[in-house]
PDBQT receptor file of N, H, CA, C and O in Angstrom, charges set to zero:
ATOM      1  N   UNK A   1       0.822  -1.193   0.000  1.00  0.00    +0.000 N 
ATOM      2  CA  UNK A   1       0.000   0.000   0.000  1.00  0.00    +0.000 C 
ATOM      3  C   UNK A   1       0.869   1.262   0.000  1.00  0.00    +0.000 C 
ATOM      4  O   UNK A   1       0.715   2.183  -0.802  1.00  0.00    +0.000 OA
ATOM      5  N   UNK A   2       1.673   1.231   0.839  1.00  0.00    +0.000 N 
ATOM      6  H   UNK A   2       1.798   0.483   1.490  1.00  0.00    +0.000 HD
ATOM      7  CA  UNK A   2       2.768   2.627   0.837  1.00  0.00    +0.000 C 
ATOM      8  C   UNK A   2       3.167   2.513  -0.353  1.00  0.00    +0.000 C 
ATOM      9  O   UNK A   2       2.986   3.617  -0.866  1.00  0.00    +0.000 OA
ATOM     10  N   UNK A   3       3.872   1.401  -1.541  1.00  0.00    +0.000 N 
ATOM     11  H   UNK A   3       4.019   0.504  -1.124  1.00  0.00    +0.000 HD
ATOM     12  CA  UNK A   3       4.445   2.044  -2.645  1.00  0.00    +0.000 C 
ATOM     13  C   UNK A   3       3.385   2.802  -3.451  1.00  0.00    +0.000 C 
ATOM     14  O   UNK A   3       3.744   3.775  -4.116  1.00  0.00    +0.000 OA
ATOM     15  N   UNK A   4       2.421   2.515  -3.439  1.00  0.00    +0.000 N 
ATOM     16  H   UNK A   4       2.129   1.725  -2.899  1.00  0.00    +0.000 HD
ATOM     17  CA  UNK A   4       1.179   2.621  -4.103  1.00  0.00    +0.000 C 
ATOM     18  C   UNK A   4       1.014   4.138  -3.683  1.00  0.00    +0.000 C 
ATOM     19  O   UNK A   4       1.138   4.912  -4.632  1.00  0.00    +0.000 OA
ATOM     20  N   UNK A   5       0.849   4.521  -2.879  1.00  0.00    +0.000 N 
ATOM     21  H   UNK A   5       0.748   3.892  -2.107  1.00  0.00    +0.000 HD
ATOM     22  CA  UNK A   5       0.924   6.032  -1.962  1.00  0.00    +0.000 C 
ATOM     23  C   UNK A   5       2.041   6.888  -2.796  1.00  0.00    +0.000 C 
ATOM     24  O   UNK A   5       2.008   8.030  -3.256  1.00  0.00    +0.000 OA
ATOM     25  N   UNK A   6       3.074   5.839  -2.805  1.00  0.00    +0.000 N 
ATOM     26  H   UNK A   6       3.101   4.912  -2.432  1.00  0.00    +0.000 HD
ATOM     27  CA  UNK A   6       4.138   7.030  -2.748  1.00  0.00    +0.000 C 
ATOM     28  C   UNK A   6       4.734   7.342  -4.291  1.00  0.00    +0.000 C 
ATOM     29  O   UNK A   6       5.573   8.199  -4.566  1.00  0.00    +0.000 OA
ATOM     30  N   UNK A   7       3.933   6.218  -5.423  1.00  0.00    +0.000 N 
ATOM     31  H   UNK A   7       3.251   5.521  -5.199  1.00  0.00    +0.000 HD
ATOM     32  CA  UNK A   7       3.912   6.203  -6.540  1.00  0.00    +0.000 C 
ATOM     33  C   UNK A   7       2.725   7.422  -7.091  1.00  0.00    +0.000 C 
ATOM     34  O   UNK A   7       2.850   8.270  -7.974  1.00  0.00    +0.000 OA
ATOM     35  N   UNK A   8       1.531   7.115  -6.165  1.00  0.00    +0.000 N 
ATOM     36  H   UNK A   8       1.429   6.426  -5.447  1.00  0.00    +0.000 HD
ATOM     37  CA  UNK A   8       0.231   8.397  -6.843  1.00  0.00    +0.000 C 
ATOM     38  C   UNK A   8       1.227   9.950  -6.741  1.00  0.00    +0.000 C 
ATOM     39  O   UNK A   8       1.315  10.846  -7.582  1.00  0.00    +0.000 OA
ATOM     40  N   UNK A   9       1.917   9.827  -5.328  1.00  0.00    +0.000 N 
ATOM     41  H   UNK A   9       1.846   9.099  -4.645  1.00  0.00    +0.000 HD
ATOM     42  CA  UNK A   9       2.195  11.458  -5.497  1.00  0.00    +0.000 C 
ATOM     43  C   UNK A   9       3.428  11.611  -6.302  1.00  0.00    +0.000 C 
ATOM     44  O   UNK A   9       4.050  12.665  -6.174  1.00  0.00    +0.000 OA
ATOM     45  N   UNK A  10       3.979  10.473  -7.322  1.00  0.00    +0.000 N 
ATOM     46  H   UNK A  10       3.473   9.617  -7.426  1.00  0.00    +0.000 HD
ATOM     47  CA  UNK A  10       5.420  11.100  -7.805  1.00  0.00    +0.000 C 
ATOM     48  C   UNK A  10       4.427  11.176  -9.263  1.00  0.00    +0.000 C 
ATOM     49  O   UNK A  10       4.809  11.833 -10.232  1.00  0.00    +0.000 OA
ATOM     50  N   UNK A  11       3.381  10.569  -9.266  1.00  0.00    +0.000 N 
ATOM     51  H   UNK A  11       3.071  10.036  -8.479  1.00  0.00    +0.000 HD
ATOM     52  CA  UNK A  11       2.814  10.813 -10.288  1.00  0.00    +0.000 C 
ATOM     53  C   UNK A  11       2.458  12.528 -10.555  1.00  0.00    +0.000 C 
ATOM     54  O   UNK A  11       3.117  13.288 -11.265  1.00  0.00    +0.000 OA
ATOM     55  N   UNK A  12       1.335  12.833  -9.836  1.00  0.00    +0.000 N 
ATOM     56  H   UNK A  12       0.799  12.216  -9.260  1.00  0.00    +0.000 HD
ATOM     57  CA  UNK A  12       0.840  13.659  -9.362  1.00  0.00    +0.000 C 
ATOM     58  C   UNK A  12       1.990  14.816  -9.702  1.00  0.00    +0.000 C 
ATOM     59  O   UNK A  12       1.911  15.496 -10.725  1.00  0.00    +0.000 OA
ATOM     60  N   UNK A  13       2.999  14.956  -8.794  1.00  0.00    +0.000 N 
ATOM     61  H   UNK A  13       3.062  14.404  -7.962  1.00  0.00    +0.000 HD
ATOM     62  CA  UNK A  13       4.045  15.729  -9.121  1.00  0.00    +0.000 C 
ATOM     63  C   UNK A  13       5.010  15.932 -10.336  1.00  0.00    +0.000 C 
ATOM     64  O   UNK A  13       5.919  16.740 -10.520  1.00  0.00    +0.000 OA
ATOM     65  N   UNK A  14       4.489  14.900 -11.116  1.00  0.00    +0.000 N 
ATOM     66  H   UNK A  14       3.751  14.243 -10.966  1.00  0.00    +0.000 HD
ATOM     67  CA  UNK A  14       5.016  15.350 -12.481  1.00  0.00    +0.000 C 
ATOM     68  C   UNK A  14       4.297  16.127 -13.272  1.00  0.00    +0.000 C 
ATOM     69  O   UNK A  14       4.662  17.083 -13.955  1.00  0.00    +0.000 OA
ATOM     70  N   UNK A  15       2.957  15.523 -13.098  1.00  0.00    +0.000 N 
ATOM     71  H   UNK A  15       2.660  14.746 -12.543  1.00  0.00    +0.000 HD
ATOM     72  CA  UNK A  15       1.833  16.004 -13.769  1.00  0.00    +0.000 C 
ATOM     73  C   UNK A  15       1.917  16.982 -13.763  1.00  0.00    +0.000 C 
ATOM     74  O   UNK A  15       1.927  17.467 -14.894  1.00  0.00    +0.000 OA
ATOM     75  N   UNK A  16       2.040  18.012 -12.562  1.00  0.00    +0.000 N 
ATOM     76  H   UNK A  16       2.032  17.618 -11.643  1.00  0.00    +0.000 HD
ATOM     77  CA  UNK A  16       1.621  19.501 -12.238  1.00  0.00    +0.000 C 
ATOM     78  C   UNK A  16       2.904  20.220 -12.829  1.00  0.00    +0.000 C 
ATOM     79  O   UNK A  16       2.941  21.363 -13.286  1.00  0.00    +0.000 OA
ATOM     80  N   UNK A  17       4.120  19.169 -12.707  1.00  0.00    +0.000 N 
ATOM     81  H   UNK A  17       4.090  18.241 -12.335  1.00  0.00    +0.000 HD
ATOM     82  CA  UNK A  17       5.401  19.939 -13.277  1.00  0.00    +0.000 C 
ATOM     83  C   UNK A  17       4.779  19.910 -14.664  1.00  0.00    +0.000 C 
ATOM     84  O   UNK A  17       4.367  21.045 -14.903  1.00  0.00    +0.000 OA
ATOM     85  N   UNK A  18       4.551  19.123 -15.630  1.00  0.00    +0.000 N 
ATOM     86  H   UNK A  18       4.885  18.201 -15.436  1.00  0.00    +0.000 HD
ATOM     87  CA  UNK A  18       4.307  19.052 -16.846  1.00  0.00    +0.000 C 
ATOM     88  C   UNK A  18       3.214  19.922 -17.445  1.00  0.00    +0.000 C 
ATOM     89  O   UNK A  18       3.381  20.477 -18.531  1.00  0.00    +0.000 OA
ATOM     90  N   UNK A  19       1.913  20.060 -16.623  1.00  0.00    +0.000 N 
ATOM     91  H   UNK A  19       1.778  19.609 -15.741  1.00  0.00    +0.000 HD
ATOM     92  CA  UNK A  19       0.940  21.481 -16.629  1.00  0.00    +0.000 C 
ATOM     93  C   UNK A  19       1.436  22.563 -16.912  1.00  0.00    +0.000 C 
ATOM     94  O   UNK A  19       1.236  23.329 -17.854  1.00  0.00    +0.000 OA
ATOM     95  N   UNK A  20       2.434  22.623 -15.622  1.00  0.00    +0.000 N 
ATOM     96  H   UNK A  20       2.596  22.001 -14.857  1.00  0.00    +0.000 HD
ATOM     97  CA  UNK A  20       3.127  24.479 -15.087  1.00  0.00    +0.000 C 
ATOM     98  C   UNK A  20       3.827  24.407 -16.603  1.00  0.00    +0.000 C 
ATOM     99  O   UNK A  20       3.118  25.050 -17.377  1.00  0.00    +0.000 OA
ATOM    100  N   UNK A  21       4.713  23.969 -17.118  1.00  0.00    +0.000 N 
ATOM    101  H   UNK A  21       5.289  23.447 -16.489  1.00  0.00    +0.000 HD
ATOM    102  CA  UNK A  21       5.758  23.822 -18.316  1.00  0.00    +0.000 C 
ATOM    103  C   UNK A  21       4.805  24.595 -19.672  1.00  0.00    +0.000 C 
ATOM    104  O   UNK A  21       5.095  25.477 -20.479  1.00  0.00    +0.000 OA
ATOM    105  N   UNK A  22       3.489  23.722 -19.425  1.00  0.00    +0.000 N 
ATOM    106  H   UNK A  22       3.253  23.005 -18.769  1.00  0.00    +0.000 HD
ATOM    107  CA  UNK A  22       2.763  23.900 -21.054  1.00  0.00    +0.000 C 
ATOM    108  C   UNK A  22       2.410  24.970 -21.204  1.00  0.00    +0.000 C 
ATOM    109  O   UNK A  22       2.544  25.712 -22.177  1.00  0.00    +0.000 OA
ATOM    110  N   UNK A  23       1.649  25.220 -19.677  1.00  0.00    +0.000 N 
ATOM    111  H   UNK A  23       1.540  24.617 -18.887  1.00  0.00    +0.000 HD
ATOM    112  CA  UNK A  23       1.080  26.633 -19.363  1.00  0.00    +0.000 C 
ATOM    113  C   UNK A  23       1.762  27.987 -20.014  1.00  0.00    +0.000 C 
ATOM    114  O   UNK A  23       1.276  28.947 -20.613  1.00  0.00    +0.000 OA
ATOM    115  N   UNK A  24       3.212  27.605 -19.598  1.00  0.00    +0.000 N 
ATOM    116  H   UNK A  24       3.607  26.825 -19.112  1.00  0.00    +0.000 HD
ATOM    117  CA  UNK A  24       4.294  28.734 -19.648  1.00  0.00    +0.000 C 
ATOM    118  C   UNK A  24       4.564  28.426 -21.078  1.00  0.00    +0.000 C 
ATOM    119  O   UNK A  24       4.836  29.478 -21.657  1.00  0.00    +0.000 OA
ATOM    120  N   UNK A  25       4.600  27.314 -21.943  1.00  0.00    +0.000 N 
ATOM    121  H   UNK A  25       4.379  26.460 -21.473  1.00  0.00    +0.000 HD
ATOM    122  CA  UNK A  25       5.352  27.891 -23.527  1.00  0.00    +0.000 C 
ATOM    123  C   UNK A  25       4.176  28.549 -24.004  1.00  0.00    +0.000 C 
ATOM    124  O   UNK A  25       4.424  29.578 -24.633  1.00  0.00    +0.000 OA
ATOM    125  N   UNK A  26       3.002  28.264 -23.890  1.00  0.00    +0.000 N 
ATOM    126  H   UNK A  26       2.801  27.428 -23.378  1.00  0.00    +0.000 HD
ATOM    127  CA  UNK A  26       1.966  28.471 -24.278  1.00  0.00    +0.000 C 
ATOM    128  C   UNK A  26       1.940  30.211 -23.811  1.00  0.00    +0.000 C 
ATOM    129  O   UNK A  26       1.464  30.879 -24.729  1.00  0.00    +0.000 OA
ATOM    130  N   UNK A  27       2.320  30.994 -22.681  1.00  0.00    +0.000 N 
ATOM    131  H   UNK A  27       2.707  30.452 -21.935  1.00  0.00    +0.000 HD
ATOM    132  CA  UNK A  27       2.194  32.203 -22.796  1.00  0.00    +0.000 C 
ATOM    133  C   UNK A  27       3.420  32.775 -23.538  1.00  0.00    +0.000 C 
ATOM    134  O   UNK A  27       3.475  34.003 -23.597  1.00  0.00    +0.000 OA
ATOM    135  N   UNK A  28       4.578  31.943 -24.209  1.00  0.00    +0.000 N 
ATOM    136  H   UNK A  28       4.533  30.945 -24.161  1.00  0.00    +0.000 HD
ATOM    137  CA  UNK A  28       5.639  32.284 -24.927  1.00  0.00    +0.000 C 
ATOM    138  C   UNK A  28       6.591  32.778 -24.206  1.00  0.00    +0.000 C 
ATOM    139  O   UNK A  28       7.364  33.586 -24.720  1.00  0.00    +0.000 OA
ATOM    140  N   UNK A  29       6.703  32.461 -23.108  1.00  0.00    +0.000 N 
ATOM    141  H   UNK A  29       6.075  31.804 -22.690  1.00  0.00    +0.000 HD
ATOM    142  CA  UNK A  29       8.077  32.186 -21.927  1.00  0.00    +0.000 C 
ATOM    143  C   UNK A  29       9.134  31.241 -23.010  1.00  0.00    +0.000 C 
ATOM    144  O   UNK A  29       8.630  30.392 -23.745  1.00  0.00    +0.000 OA
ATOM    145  N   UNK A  30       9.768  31.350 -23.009  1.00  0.00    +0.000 N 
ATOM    146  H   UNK A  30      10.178  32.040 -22.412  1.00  0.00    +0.000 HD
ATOM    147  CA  UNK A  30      11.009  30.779 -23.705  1.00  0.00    +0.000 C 
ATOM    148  C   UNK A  30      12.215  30.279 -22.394  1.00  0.00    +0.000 C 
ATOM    149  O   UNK A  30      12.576  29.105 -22.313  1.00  0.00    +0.000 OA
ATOM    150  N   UNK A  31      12.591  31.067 -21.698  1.00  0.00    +0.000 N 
ATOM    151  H   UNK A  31      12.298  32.021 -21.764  1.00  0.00    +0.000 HD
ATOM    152  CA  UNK A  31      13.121  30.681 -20.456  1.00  0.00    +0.000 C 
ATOM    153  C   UNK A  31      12.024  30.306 -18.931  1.00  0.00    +0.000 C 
ATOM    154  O   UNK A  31      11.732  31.043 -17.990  1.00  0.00    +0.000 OA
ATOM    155  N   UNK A  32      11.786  29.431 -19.105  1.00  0.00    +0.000 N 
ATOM    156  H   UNK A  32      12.023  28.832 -19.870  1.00  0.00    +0.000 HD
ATOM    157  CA  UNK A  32      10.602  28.909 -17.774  1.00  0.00    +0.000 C 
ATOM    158  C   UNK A  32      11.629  28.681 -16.227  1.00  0.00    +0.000 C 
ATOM    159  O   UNK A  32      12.534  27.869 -16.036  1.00  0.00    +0.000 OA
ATOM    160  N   UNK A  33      11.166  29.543 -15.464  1.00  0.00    +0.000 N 
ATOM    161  H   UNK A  33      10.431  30.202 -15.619  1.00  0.00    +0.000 HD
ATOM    162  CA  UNK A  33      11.733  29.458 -14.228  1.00  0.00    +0.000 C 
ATOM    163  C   UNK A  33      12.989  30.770 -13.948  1.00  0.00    +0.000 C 
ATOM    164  O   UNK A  33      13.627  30.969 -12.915  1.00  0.00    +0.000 OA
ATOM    165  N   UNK A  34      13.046  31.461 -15.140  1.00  0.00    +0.000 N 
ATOM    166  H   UNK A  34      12.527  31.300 -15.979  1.00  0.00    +0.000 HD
ATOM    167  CA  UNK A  34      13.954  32.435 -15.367  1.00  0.00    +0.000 C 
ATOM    168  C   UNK A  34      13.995  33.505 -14.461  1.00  0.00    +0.000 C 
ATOM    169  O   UNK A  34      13.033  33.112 -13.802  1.00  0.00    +0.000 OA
ATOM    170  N   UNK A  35      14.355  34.615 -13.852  1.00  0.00    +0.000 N 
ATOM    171  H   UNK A  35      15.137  34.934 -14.388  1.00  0.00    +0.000 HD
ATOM    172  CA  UNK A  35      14.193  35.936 -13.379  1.00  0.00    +0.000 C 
ATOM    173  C   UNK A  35      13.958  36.839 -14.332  1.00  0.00    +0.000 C 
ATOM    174  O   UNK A  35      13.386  37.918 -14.177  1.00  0.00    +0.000 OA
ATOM    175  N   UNK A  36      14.296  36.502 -15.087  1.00  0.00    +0.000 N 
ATOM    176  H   UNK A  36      14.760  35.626 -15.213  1.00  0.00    +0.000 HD
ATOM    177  CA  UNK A  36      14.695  37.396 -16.237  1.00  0.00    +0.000 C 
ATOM    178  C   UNK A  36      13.667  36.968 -17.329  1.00  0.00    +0.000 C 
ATOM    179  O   UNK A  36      14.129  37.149 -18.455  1.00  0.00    +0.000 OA
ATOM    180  N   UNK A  37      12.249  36.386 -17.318  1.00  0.00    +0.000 N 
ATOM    181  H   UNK A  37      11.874  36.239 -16.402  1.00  0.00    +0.000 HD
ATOM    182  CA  UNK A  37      11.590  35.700 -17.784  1.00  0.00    +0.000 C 
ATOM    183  C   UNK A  37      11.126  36.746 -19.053  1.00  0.00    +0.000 C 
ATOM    184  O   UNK A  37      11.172  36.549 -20.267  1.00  0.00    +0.000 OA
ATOM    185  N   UNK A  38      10.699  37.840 -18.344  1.00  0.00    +0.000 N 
ATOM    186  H   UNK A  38      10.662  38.000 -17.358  1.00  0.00    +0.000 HD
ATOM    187  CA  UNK A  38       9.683  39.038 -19.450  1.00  0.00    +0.000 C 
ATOM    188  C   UNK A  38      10.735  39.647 -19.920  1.00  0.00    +0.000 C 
ATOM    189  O   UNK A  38      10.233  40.294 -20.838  1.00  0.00    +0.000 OA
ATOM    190  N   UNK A  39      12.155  39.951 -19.924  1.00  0.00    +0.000 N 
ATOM    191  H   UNK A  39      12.563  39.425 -19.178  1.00  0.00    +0.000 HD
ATOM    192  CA  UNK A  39      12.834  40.696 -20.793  1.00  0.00    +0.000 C 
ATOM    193  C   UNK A  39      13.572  39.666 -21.977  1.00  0.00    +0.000 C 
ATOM    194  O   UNK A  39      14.166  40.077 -22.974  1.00  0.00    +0.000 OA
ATOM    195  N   UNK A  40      13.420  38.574 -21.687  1.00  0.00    +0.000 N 
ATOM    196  H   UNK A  40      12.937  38.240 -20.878  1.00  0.00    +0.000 HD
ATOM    197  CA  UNK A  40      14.252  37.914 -22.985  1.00  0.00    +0.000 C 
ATOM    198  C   UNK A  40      13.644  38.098 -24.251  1.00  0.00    +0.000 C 
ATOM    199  O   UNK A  40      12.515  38.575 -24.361  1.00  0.00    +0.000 OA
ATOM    200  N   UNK A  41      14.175  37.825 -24.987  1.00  0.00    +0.000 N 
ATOM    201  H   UNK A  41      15.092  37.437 -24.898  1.00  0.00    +0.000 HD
ATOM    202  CA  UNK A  41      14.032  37.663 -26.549  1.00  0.00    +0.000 C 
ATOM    203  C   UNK A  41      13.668  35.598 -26.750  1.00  0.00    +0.000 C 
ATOM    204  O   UNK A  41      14.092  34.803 -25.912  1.00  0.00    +0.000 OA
ATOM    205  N   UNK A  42      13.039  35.258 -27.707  1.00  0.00    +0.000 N 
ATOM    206  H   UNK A  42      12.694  35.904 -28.388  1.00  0.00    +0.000 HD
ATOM    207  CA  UNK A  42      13.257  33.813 -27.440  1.00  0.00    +0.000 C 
ATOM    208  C   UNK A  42      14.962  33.314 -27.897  1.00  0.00    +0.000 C 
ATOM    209  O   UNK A  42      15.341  32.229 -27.458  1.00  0.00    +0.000 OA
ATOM    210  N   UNK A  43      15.886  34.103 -28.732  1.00  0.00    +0.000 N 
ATOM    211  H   UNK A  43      15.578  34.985 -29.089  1.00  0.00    +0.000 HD
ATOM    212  CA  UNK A  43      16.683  33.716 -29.331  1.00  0.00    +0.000 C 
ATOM    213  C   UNK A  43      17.982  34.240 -28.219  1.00  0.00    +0.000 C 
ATOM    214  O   UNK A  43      19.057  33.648 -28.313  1.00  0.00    +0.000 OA
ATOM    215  N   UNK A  44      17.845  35.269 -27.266  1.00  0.00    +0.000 N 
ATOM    216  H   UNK A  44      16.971  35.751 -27.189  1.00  0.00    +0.000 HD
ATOM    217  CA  UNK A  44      19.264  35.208 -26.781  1.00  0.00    +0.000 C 
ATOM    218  C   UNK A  44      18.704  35.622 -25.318  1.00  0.00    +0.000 C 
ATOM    219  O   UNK A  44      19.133  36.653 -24.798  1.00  0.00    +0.000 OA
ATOM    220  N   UNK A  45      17.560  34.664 -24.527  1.00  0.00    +0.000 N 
ATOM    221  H   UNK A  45      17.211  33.827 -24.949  1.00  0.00    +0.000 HD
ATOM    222  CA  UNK A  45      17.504  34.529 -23.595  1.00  0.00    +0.000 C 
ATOM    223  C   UNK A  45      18.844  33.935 -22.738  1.00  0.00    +0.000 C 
ATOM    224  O   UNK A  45      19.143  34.757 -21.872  1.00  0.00    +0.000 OA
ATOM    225  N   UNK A  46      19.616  32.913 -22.724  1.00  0.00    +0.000 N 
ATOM    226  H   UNK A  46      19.373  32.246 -23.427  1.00  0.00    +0.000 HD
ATOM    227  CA  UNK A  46      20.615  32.623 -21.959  1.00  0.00    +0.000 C 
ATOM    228  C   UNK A  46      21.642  33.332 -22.218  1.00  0.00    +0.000 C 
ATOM    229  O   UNK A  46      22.387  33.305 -21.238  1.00  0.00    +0.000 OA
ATOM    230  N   UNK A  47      22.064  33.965 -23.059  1.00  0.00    +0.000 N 
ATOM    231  H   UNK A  47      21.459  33.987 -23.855  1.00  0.00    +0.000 HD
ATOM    232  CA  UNK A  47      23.359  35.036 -23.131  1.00  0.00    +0.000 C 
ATOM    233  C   UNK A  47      22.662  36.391 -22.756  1.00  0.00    +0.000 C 
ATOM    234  O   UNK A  47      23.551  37.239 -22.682  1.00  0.00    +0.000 OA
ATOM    235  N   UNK A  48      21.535  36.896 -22.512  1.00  0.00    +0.000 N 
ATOM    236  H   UNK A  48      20.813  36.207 -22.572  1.00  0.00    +0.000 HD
ATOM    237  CA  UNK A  48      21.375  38.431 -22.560  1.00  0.00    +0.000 C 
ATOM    238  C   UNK A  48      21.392  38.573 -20.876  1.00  0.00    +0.000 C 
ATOM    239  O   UNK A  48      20.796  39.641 -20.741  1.00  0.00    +0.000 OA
ATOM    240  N   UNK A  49      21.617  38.266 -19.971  1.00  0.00    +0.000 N 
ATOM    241  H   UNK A  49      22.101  37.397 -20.080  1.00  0.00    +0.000 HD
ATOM    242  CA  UNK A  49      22.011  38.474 -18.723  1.00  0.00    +0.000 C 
ATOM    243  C   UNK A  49      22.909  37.692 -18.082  1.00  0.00    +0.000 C 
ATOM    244  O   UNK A  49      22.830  37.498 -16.869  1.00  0.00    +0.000 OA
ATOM    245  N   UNK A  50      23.667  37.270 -18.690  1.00  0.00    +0.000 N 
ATOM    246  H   UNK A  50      23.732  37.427 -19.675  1.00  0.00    +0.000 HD
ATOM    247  CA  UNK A  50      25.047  37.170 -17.959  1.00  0.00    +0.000 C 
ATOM    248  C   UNK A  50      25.503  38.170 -17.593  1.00  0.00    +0.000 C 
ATOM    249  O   UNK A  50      26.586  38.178 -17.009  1.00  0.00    +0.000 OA
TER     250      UNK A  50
């Protein structure tokens, strides 16, 4: 019964990771989880704030 428990919530927790993800390309976030989320460009999000 516990693996069973502890399998629903790794489920569960992907799921919502995989939601949050779609959610965000879908508003055209290009860097998801970024600080710097609303000033990138999609093309030089990881070099424009170094």
């Amino acid at each position: 019964m516990g693996d069973f428990i502890v399998s629903v919530i790794l489920i569960a927790v992907i799921g919502a990771a995989i939601i949050y993800i779609a959610k965000e390309k879908k508003k055209g976030n290009s860097c998801i989880g970024c600080p710097y989320n609303g000033s990138c460009t999609k093309n030089d999000c990881k070099n424009s704030h170094k």
